[in-house]
C-alpha positions as CSV (number, residue, x, y, z in Angstrom):
1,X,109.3,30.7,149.0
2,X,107.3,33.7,149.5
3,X,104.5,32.9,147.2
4,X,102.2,33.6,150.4
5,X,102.3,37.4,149.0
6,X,101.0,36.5,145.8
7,X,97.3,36.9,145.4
8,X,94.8,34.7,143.4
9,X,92.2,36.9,140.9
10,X,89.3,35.2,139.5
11,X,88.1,35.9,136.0
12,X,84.8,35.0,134.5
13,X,85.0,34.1,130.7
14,X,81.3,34.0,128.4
15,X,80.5,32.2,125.3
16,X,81.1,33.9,122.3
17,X,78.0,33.0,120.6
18,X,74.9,30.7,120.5
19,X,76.2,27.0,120.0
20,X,77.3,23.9,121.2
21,X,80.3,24.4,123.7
22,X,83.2,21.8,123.5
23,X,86.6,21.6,124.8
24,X,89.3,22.7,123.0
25,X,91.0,19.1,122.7
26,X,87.9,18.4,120.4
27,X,88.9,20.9,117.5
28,X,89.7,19.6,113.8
29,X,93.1,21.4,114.1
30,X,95.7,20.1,115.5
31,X,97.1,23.9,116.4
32,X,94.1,24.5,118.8
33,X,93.4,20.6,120.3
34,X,97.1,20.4,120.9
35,X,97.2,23.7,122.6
36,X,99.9,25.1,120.5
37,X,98.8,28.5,121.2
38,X,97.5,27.9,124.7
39,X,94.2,26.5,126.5
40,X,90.0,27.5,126.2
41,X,87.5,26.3,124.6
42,X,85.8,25.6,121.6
43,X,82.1,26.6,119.9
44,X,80.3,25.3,117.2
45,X,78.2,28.5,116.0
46,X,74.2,27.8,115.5
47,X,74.5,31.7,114.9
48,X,76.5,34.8,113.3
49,X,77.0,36.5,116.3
50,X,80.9,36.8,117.7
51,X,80.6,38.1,121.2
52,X,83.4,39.7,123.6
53,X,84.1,36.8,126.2
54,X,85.3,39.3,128.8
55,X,85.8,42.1,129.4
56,X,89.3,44.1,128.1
57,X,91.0,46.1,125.7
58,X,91.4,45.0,122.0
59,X,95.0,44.5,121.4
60,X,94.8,43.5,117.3
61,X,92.6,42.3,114.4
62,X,94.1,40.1,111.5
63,X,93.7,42.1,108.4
64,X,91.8,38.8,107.7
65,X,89.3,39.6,110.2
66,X,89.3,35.8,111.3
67,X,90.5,36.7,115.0
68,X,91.7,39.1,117.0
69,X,93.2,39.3,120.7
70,X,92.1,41.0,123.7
71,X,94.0,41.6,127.0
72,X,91.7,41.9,130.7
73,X,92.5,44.1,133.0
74,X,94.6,41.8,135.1
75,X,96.4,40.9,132.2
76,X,95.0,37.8,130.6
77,X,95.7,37.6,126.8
78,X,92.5,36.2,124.6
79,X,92.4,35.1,121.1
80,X,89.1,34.8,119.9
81,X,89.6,32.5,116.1
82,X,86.5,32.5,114.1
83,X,86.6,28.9,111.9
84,X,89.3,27.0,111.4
85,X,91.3,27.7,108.0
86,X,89.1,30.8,107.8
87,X,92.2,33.0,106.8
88,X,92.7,31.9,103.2
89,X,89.0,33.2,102.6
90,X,90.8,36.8,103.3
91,X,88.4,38.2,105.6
92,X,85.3,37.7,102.6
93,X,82.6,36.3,105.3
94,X,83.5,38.7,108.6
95,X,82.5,41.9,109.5
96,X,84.4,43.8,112.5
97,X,82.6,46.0,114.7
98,X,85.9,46.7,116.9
99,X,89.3,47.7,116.1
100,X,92.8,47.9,117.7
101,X,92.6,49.9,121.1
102,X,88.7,49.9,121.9
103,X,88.1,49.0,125.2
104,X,85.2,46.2,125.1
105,X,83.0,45.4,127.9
106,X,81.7,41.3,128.2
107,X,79.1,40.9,125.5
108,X,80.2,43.7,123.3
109,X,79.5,42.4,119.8
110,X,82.8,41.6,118.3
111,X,81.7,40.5,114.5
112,X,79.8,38.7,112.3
113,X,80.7,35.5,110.2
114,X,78.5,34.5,107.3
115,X,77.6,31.0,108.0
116,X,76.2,30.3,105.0
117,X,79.0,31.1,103.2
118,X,81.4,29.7,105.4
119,X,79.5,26.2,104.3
120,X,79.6,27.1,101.2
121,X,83.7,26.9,101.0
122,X,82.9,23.7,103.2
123,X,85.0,25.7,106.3
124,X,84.2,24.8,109.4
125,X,83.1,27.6,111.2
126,X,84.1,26.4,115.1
127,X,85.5,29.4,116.8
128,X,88.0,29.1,119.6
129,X,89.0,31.4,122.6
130,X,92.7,30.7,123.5
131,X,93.9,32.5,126.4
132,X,97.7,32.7,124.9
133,X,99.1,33.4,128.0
134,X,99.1,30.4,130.2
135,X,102.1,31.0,132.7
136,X,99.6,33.8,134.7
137,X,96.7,30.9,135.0
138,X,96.8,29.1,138.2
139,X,93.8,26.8,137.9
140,X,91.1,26.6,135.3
141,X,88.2,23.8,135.0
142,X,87.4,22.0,132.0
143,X,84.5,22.4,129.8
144,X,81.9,19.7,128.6
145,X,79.8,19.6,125.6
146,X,76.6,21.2,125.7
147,X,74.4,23.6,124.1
148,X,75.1,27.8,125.4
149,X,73.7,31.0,124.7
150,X,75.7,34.0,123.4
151,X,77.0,35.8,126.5
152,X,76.6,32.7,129.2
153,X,79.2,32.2,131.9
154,X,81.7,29.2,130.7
155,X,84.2,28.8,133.6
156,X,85.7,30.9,136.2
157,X,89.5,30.7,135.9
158,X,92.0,31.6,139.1
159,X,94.9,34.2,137.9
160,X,98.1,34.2,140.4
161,X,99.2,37.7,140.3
């Protein structure tokens, strides 16, 4: 009834890394292409690079260093999940280069994975940003397949605050 008071909020969210962009329905795990954990998209790295894919406050890292979560400003919470399975290697190809309370600005380099060795254990290394909290999203597009750069606008998505 009075949703006329509410106000929409737009936020802008950025490829994590060099790759091919895919949507998250397209992941070899049933947790992510289900949406278990929520809605976003998918990347299969071409390169080692994990960027921030907005802009935020870093909220945890798994003592696996295989994700973490961020929250944005107007309260958006992100996962970012670096392979799939990646968290029985026990953190052996990451590097972290943030930790639990930095505040990150888009494009802040999050980590490393070692791709090479992620082949090596035959683990896929498609990385997925989940934004785990879907009641605050009021309209967000979906993506197609196609090649992006590290730090390239994905999809504007409309927060109801």
């Amino acid at each position: 009834m009075f949703n006329f008071f509410k106000k929409n909020k737009k936020t802008e969210m950025f490829a994590v890394m060099n790759g091919t962009l895919m949507p998250i329905t397209q992941v070899n795990d049933s947790v992510f292409s289900q949406k278990m954990l929520g809605d976003g998209f998918a990347i299969e790295p071409t390169s080692s690079e994990v960027f921030a894919p907005v802009a935020g406050k870093i909220v945890s890292v798994f003592p696996t260093k295989h994700a973490m979560t961020m929250v944005t400003e107007s309260g958006l919470e992100i996962l970012v999940h670096m392979g799939i399975d990646t968290v029985e290697l026990k953190g052996e190809p990451f590097e972290v280069f943030v930790k639990e309370g930095d505040k990150i600005a888009k494009g802040t380099k999050l980590a490393t994975m070692d791709l090479a060795k992620l082949a090596e254990t035959q683990t896929p290394a498609t990385t997925m940003v989940v934004i785990t909290n879907m009641d605050l999203v009021k309209e967000m597009p979906a993506v197609t397949e196609k090649a992006v750069s590290a730090s390239e606008a994905i999809l504007e998505i409309t927060i109801e605050k």
